[in-house]
ROMAR-582470 format. One line per field, with one value per residue: residue number from 1; residue in one letter; x, y, z of N, C-alpha, C in turn. Coordinates in pm, whole numbers, padded with zeros to 5 digits. Layout:
% ROMAR-582470
num <- c(NUM; ...);
residuo <- c(A; ...);
n.px <- c(X; ...);
n.py <- c(Y; ...);
n.pz <- c(Z; ...);
ca.px <- c(X; ...);
ca.py <- c(Y; ...);
ca.pz <- c(Z; ...);
c.px <- c(X; ...);
c.py <- c(Y; ...);
c.pz <- c(Z; ...);
END
This chain:
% ROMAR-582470
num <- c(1; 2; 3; 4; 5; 6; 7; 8; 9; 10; 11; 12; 13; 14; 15; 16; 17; 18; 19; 20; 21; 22; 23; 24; 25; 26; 27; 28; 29; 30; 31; 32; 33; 34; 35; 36; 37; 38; 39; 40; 41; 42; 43; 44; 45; 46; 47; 48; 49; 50; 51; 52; 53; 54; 55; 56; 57; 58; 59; 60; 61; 62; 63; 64; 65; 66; 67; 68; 69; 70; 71; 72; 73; 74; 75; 76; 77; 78; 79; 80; 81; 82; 83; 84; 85; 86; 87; 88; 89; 90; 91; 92; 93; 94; 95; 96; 97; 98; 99; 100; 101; 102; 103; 104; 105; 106; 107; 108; 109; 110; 111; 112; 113; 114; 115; 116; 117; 118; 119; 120; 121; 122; 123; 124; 125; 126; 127; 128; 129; 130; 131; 132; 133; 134; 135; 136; 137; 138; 139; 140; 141; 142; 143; 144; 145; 146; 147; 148; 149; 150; 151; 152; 153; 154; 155; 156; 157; 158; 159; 160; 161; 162; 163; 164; 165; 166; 167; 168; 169; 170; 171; 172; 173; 174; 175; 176; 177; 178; 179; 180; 181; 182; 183; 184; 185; 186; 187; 188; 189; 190; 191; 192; 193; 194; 195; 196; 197; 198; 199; 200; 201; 202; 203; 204; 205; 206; 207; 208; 209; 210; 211; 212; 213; 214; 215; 216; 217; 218; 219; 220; 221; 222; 223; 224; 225; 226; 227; 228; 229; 230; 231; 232; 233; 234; 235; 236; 237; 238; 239; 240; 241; 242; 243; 244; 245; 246; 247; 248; 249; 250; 251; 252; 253; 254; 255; 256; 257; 258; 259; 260; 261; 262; 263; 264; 265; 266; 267; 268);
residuo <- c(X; X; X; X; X; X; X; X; X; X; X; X; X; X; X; X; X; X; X; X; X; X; X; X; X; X; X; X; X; X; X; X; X; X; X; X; X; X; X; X; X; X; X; X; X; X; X; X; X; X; X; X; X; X; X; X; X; X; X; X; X; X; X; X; X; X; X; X; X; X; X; X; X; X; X; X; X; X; X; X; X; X; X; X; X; X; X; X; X; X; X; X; X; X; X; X; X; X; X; X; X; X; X; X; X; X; X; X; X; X; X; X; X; X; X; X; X; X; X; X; X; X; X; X; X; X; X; X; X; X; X; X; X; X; X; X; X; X; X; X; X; X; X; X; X; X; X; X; X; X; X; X; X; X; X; X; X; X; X; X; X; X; X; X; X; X; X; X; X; X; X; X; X; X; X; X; X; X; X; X; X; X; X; X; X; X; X; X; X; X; X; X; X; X; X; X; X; X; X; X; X; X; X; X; X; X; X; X; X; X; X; X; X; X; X; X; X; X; X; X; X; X; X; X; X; X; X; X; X; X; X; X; X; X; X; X; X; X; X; X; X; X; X; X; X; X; X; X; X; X; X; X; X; X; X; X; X; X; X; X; X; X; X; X; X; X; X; X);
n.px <- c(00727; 00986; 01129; 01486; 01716; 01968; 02282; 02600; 02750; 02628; 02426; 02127; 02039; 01938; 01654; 01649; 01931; 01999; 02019; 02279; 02460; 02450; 02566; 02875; 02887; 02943; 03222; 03343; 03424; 03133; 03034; 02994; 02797; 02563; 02277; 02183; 02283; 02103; 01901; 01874; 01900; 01637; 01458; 01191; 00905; 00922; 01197; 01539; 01880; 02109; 02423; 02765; 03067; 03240; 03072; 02769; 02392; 02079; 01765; 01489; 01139; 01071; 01164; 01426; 01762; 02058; 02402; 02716; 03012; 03284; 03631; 03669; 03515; 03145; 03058; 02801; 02437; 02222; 01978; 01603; 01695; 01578; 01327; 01499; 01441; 01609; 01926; 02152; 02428; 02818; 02989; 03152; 03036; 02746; 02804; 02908; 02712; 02453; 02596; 02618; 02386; 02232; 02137; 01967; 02028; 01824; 01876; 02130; 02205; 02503; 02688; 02834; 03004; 03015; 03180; 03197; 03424; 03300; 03271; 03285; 03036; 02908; 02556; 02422; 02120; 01976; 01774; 01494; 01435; 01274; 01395; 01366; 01325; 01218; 00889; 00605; 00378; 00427; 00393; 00220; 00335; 00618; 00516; 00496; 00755; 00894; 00787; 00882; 01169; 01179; 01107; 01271; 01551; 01522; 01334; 01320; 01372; 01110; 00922; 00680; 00546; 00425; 00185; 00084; 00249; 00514; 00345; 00358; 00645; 00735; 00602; 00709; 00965; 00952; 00880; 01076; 01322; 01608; 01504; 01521; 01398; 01381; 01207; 01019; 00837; 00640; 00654; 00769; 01044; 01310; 01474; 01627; 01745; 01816; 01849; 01931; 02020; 02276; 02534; 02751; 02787; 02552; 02325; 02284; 02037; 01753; 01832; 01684; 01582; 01325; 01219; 01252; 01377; 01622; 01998; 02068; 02129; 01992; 01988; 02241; 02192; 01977; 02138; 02365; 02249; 02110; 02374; 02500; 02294; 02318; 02571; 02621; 02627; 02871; 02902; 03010; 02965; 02757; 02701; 02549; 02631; 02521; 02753; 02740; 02610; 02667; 02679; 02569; 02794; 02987; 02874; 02892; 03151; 03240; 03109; 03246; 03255; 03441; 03517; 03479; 03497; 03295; 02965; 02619; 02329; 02108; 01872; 01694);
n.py <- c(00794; 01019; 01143; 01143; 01404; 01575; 01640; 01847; 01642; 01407; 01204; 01057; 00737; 00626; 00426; 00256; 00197; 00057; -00216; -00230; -00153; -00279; -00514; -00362; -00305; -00587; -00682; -00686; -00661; -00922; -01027; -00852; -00695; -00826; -00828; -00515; -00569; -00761; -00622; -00416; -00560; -00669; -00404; -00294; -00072; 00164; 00122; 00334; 00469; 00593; 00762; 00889; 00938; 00682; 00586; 00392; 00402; 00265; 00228; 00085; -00043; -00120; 00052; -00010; 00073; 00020; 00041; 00113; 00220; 00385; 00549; 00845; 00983; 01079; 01362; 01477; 01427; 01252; 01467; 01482; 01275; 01003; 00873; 00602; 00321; 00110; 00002; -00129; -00329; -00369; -00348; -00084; 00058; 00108; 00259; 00476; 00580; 00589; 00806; 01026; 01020; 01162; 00987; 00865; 00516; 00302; 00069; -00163; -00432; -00692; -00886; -01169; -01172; -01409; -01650; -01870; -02036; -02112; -02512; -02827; -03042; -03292; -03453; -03663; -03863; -03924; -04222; -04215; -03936; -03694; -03467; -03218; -02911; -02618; -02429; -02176; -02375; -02457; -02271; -02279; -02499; -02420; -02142; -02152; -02231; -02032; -01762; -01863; -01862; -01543; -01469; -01539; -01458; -01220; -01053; -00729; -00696; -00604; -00601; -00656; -00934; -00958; -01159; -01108; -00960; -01128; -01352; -01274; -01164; -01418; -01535; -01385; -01468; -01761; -01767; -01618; -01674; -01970; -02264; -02472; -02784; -03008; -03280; -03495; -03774; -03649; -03415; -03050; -03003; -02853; -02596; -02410; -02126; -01898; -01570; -01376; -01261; -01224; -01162; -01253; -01410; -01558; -01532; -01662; -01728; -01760; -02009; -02273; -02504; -02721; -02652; -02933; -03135; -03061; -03075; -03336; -03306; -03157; -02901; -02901; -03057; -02933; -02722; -02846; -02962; -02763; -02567; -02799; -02734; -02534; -02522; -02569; -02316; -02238; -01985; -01751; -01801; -01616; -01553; -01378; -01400; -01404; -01317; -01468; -01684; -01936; -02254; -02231; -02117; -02286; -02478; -02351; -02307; -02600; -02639; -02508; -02239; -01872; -01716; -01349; -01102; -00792; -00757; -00528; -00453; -00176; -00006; 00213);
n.pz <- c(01502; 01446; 01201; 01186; 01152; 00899; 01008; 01159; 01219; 01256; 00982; 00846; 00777; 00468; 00426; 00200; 00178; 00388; 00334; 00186; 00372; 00577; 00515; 00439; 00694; 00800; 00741; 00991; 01284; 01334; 01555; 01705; 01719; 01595; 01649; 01531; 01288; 01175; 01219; 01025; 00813; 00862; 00876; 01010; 00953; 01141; 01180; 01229; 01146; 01215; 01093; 01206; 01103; 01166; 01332; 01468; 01504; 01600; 01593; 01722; 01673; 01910; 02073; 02134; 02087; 01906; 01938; 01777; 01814; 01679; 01650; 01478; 01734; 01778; 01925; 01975; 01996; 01797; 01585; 01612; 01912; 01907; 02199; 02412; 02510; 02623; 02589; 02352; 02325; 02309; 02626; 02631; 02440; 02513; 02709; 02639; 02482; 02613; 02784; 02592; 02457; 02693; 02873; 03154; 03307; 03443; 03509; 03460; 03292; 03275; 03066; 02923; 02611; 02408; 02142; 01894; 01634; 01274; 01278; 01259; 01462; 01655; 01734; 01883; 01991; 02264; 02237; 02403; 02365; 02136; 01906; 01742; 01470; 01514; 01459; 01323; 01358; 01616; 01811; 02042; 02177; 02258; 02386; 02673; 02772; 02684; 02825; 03040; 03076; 02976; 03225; 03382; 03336; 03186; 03259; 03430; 03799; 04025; 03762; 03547; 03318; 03024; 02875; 02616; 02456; 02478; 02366; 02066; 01993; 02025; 01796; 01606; 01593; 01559; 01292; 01157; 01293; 01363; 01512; 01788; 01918; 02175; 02299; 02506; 02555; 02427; 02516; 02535; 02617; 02598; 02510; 02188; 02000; 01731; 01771; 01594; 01298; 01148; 00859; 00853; 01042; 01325; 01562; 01890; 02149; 02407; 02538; 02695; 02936; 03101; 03434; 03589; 03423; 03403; 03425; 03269; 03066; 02807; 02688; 02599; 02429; 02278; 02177; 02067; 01832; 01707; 01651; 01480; 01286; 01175; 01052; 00791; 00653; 00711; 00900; 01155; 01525; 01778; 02112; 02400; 02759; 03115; 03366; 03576; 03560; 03588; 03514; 03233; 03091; 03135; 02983; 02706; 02641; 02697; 02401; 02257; 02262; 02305; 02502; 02410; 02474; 02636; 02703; 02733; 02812; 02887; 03037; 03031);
ca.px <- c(00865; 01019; 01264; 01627; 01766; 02047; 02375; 02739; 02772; 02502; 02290; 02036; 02077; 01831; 01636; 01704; 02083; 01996; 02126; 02441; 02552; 02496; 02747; 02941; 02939; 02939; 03339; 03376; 03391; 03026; 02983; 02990; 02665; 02484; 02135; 02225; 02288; 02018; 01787; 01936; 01885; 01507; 01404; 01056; 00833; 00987; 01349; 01575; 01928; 02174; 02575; 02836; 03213; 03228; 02956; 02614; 02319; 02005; 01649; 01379; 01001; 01025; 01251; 01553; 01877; 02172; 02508; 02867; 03123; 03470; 03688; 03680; 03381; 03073; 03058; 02686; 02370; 02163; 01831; 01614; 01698; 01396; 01399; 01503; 01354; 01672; 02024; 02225; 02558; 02944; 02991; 03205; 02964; 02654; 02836; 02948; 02588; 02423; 02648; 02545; 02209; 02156; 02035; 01990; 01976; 01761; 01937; 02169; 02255; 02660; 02695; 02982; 02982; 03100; 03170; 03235; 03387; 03287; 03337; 03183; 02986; 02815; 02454; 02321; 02041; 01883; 01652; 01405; 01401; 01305; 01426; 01260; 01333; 01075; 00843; 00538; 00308; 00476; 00389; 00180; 00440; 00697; 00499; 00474; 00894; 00970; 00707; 00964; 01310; 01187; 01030; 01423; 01628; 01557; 01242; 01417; 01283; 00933; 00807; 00542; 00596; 00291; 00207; 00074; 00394; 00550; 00333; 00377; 00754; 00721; 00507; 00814; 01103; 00918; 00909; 01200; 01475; 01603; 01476; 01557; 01346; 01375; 01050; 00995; 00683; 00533; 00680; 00878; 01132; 01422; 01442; 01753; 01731; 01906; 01763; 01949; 02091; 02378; 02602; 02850; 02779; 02444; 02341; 02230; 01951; 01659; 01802; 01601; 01555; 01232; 01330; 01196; 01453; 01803; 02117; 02084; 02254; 01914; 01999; 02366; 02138; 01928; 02232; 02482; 02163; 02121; 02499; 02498; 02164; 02356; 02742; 02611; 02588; 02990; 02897; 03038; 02825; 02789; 02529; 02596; 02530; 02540; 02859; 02746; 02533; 02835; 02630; 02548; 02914; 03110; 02849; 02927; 03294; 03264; 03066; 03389; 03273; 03527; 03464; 03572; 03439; 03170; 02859; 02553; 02201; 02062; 01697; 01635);
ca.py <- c(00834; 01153; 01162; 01179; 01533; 01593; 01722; 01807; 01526; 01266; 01181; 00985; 00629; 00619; 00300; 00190; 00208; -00073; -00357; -00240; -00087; -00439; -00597; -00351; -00360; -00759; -00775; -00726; -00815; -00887; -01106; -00764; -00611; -00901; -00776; -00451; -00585; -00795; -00539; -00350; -00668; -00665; -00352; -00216; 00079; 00248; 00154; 00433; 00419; 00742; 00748; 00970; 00880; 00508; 00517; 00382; 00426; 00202; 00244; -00025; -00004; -00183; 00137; -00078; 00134; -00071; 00117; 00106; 00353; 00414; 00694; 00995; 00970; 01179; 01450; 01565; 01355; 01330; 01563; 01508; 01105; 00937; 00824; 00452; 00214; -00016; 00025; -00268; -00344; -00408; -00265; 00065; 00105; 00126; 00318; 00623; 00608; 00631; 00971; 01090; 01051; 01215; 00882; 00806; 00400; 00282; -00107; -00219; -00563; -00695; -01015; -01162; -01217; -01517; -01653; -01987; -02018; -02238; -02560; -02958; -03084; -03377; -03430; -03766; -03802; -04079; -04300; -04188; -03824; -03662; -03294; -03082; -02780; -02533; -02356; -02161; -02461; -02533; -02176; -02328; -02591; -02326; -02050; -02146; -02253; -01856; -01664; -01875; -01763; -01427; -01437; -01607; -01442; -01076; -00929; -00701; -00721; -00509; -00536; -00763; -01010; -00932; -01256; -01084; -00899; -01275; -01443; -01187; -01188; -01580; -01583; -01346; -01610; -01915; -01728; -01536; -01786; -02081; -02289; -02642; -02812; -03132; -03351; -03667; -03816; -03567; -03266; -03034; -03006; -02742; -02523; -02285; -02065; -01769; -01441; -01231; -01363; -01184; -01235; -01398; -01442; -01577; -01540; -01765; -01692; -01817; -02172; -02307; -02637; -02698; -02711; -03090; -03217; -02987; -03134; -03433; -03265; -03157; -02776; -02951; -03143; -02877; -02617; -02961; -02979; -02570; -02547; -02857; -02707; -02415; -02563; -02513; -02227; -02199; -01873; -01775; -01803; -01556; -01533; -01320; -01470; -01339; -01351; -01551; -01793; -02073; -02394; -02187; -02043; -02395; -02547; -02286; -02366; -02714; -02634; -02426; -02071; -01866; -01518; -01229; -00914; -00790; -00680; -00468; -00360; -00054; -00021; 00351);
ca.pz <- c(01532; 01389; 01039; 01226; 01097; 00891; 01101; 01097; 01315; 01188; 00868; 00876; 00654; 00369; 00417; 00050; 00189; 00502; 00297; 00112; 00476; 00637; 00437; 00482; 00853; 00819; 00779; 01110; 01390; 01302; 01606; 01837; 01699; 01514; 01604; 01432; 01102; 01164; 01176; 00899; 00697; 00837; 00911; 01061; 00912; 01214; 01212; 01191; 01134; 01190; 01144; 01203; 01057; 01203; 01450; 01417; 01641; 01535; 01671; 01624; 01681; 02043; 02154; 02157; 02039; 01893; 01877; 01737; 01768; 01624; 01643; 01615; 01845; 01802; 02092; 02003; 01975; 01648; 01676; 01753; 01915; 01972; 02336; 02395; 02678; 02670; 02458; 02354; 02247; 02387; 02723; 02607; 02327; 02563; 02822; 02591; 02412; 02717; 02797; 02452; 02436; 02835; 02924; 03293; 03294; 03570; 03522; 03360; 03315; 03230; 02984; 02837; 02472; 02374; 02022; 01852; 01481; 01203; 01297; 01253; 01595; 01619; 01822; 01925; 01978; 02301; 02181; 02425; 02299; 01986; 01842; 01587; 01425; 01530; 01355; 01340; 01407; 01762; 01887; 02216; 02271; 02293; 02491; 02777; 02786; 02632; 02915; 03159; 03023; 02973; 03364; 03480; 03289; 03113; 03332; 03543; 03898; 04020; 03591; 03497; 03226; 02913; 02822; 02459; 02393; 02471; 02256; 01951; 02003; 01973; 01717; 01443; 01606; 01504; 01125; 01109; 01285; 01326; 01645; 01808; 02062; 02261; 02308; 02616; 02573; 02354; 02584; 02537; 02772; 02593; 02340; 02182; 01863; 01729; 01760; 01523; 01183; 01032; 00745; 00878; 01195; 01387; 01717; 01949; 02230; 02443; 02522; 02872; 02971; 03174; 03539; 03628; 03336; 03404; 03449; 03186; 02849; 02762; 02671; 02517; 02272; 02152; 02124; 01956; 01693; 01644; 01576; 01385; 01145; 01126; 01002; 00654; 00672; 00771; 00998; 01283; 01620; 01891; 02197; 02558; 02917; 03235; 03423; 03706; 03507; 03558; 03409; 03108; 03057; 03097; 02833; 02644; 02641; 02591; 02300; 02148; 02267; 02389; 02525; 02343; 02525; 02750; 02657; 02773; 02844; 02991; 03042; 03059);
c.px <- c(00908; 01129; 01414; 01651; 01944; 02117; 02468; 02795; 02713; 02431; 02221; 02085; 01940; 01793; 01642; 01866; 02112; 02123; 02249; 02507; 02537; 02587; 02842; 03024; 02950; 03134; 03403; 03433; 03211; 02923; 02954; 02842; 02601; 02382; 02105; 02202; 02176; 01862; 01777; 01868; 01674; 01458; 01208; 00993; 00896; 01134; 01424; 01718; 02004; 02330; 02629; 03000; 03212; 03140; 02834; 02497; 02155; 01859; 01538; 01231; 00951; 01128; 01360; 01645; 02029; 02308; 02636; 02938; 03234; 03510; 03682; 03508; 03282; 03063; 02879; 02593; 02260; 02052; 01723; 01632; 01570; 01459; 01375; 01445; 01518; 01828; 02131; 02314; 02718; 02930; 02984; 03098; 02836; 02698; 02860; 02768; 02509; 02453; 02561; 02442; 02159; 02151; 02077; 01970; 01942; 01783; 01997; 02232; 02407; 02621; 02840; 02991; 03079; 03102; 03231; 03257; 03337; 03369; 03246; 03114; 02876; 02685; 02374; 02254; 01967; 01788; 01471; 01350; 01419; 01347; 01386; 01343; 01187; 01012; 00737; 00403; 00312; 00468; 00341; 00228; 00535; 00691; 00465; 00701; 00951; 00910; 00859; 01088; 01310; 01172; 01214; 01511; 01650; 01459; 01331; 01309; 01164; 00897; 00727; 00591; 00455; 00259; 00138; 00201; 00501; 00532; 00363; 00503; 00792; 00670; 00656; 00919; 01065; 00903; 01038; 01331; 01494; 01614; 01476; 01461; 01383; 01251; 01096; 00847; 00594; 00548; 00786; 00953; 01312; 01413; 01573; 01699; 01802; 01767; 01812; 02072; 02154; 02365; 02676; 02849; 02574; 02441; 02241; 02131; 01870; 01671; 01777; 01596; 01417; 01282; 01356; 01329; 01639; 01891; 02081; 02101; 02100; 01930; 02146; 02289; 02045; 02068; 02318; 02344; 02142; 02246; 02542; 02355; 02273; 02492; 02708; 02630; 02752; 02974; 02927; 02907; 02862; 02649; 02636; 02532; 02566; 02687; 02863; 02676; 02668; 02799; 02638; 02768; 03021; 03024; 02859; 03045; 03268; 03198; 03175; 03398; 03395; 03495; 03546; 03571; 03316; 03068; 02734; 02440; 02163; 01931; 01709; 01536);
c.py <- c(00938; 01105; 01218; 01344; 01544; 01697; 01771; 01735; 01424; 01273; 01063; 00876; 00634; 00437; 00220; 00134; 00114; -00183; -00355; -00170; -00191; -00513; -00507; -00320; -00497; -00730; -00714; -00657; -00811; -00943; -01002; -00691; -00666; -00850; -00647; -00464; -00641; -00718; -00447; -00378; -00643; -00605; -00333; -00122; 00154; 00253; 00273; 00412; 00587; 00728; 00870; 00926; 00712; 00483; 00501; 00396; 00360; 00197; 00183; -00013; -00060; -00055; 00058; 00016; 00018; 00028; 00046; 00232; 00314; 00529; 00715; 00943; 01057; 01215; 01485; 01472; 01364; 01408; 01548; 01376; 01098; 00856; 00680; 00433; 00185; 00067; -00073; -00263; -00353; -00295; -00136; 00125; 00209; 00255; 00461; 00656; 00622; 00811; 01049; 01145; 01116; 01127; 00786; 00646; 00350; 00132; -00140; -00366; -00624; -00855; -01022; -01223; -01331; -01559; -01773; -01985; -02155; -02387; -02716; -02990; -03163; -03332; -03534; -03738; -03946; -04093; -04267; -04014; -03781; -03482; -03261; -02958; -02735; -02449; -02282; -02215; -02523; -02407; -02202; -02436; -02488; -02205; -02013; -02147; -02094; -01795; -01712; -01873; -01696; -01379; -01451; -01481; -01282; -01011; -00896; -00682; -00583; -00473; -00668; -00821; -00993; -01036; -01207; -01044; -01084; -01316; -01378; -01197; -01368; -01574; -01507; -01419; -01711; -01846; -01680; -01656; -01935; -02159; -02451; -02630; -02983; -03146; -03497; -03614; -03704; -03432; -03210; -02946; -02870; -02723; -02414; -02240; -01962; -01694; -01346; -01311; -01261; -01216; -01321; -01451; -01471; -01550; -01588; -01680; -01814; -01965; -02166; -02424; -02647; -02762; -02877; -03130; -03081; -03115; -03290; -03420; -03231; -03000; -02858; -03043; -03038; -02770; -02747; -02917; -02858; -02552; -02653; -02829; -02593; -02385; -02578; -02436; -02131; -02019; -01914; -01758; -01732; -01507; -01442; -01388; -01442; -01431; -01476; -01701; -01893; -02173; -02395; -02144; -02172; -02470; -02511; -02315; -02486; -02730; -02562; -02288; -02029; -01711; -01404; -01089; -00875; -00689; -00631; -00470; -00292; 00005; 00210; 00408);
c.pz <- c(01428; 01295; 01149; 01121; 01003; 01000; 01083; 01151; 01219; 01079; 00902; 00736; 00597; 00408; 00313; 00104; 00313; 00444; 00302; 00281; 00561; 00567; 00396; 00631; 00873; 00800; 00908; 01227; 01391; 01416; 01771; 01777; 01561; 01478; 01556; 01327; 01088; 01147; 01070; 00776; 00698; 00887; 00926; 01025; 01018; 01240; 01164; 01221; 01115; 01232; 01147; 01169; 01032; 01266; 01369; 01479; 01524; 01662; 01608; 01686; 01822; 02128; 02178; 02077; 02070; 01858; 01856; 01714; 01752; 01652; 01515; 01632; 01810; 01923; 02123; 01976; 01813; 01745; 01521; 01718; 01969; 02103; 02365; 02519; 02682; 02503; 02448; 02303; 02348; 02502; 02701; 02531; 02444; 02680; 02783; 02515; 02515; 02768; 02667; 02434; 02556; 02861; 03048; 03331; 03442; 03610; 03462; 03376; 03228; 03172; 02949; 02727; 02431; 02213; 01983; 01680; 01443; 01239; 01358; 01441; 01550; 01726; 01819; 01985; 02074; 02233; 02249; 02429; 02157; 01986; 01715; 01564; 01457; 01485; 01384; 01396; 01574; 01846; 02061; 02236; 02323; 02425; 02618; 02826; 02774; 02743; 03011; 03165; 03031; 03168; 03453; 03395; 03222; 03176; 03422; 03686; 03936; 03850; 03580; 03376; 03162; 02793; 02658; 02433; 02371; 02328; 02093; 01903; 01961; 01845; 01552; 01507; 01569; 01317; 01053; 01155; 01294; 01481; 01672; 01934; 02088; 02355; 02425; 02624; 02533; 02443; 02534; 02641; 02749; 02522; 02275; 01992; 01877; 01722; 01679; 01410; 01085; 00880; 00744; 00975; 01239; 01526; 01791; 02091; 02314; 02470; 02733; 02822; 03096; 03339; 03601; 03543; 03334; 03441; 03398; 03068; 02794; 02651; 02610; 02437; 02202; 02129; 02028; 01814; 01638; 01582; 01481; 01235; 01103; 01082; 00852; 00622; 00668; 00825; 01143; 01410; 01724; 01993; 02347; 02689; 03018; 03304; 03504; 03701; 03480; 03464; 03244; 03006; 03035; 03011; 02715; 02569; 02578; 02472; 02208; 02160; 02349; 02421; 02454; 02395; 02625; 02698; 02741; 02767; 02916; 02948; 03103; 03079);
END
């Protein structure tokens, strides 16, 4: 990937300068462009990282582009932009970065960001299931549960699902975050973890329940035990879920989320 260019629009962020510019995009609202900071925090030999006034525009080594804008707006794009697959972030965000960059999106999919603050929750626990924290050691319990989230839920229709890219992707979430599963009879049957770990804020992802075992609080016991590992922590919590996904959206709720905004992806 090419050295971003100085502009009179855009500079490029020194990667020495990642950190101290994640905490200062952490106060906020930090729960609108978590995986941002998060990558900030743990950049890639290829991440690249280019602002202009308030805006930010963030490009990571899977072609993913994370933006934030403020006014005054940039009108011109940096140069050169490296060209994204996919660009993430609050609706408006994605929708003017899109214009920006040229970029014709061939799908885009609408979420609605939800967000829960600090705040105690218990998480019993039946007697005839156990829960774990998950780790690197539980990679082939897990990968078969992640291929079938990613297959429901984020392949967009006519693409193939690459069960290496999968397992690889599995393999830096069981190191890098922090992951709950729920076990019957030595299975496991649901799983939730964050995917992108702020400062002040976390964010929640990837929770499935295997379909045989839905609708018995199975996915509300590993998310109660994720947000109860992670009330140490006193950070706020924020994950996105499709509009129409109802089940997901009122367990949401009764878990304390409340929606704050609408968020984006656009597969270019």
């Amino acid at each position: 990937m090419k050295l971003l260019r100085r502009s009179s629009v855009w500079e490029p962020l020194p990667v020495r300068s990642f950190a101290a510019t994640a905490h200062a995009l952490s106060t906020g609202p930090e729960w609108e462009y978590a995986a941002m900071i998060d990558r900030m925090r743990r950049p890639s030999a290829s991440t690249r990282v280019a602002h202009s006034t308030q805006s930010w525009l963030l490009w990571d080594s899977s072609g993913f582009v994370f933006s934030r804008f403020r006014e005054p707006l940039p009108t011109v794009p940096p140069r050169p932009a490296p060209a994204p697959r996919s660009i993430m972030g609050l609706e408006s965000d994605v929708d003017y970065c899109c214009r920006l960059l040229g970029c014709m999106s061939s799908e885009r999919v609408p979420y609605l960001l939800m967000r829960r603050s600090p705040a105690a929750i218990s998480a019993p626990v039946p007697a005839e299931l156990r829960v774990t924290q998950l780790g690197p050691q539980d990679h082939a319990a897990v990968l078969p549960l992640e291929a079938a989230y990613q297959r429901e839920e984020v392949l967009l229709p006519g693409h193939l699902l690459h069960n290496q890219t999968v397992s690889r992707h599995l393999e830096r979430s069981l190191q890098q975050h922090v992951g709950i599963g729920v076990w019957y009879k030595g299975e496991l049957i649901a799983k939730a973890h964050t995917n992108a770990r702020g400062i002040t804020c976390c964010q929640i992802g990837g929770v499935y329940t295997v379909p045989a075992y839905r609708g018995r609080g199975c996915a509300e016991l590993a998310l109660r035990t994720l947000l109860k590992t992670l009330q140490a922590r006193r950070t706020t919590i924020s994950l996105f879920v499709k509009p129409h996904n109802t089940p997901g959206r009122r367990l949401y709720s009764r878990l304390g989320f409340e929606t704050v905004g609408r968020f984006a992806i656009a597969y270019v």
